[in-house]
C-alpha positions as CSV (number, residue, x, y, z in Angstrom):
1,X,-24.9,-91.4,-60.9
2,X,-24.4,-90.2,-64.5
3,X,-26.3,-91.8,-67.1
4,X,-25.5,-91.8,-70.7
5,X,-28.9,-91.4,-72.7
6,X,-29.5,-92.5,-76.2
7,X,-29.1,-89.6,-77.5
8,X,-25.3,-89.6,-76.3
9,X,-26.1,-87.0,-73.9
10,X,-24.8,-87.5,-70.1
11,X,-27.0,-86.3,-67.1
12,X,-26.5,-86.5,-63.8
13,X,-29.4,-88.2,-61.1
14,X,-29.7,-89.3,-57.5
15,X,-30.4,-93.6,-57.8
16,X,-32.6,-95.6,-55.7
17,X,-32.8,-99.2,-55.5
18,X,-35.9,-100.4,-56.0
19,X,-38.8,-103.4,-56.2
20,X,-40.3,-103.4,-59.5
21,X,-43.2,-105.7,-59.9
22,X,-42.6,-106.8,-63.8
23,X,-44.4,-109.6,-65.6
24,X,-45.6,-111.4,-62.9
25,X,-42.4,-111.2,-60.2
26,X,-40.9,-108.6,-58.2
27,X,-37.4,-107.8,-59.7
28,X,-34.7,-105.5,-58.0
29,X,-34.2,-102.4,-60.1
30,X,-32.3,-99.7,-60.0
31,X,-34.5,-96.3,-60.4
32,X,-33.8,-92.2,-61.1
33,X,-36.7,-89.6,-61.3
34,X,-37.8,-86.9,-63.9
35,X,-39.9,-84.3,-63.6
36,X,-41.6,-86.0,-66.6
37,X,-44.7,-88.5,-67.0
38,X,-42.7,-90.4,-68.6
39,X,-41.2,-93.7,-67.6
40,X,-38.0,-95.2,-69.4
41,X,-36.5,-98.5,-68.6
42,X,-33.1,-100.0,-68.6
43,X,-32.6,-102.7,-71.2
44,X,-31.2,-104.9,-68.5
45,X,-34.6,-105.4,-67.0
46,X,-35.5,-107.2,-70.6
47,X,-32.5,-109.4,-71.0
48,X,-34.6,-112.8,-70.6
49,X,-37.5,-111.1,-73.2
50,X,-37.9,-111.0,-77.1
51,X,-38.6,-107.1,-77.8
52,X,-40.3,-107.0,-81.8
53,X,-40.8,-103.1,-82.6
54,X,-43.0,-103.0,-85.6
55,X,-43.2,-99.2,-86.8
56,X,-45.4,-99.1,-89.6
57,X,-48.2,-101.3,-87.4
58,X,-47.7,-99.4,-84.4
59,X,-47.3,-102.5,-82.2
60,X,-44.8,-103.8,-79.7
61,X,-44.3,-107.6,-78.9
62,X,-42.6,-108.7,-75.8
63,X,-42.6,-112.2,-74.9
64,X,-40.5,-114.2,-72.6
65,X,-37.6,-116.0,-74.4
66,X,-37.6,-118.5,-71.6
């Protein structure tokens, strides 16, 4: 597949469907690897969640919105 980062950048990966456990439940995701430590997720994965980024405290909030 070809996935368009936020940087605007395109790179191509091999995708693997995937269960993902995630708050609780087991969702169906669709996953790539890096050669990284680092994990990124899709913002489709959050679309039922309220995501509060608050910088100068350094703290993340997510919260179901259901």
């Amino acid at each position: 597949m070809t996935a368009l980062l936020a940087s605007g950048q395109h790179s191509e990966e091999d995708l693997y469907l995937v269960d993902f456990p995630f708050d609780g439940r087991v969702a169906q995701a669709e996953a790539t690897f890096v050669p990284d430590q680092e994990m990124l997720i899709g913002t489709g994965l959050l679309r039922s969640y309220r995501l509060e980024i608050h910088y100068p405290a350094r703290t993340v909030l997510l919260e179901s919105a259901f």
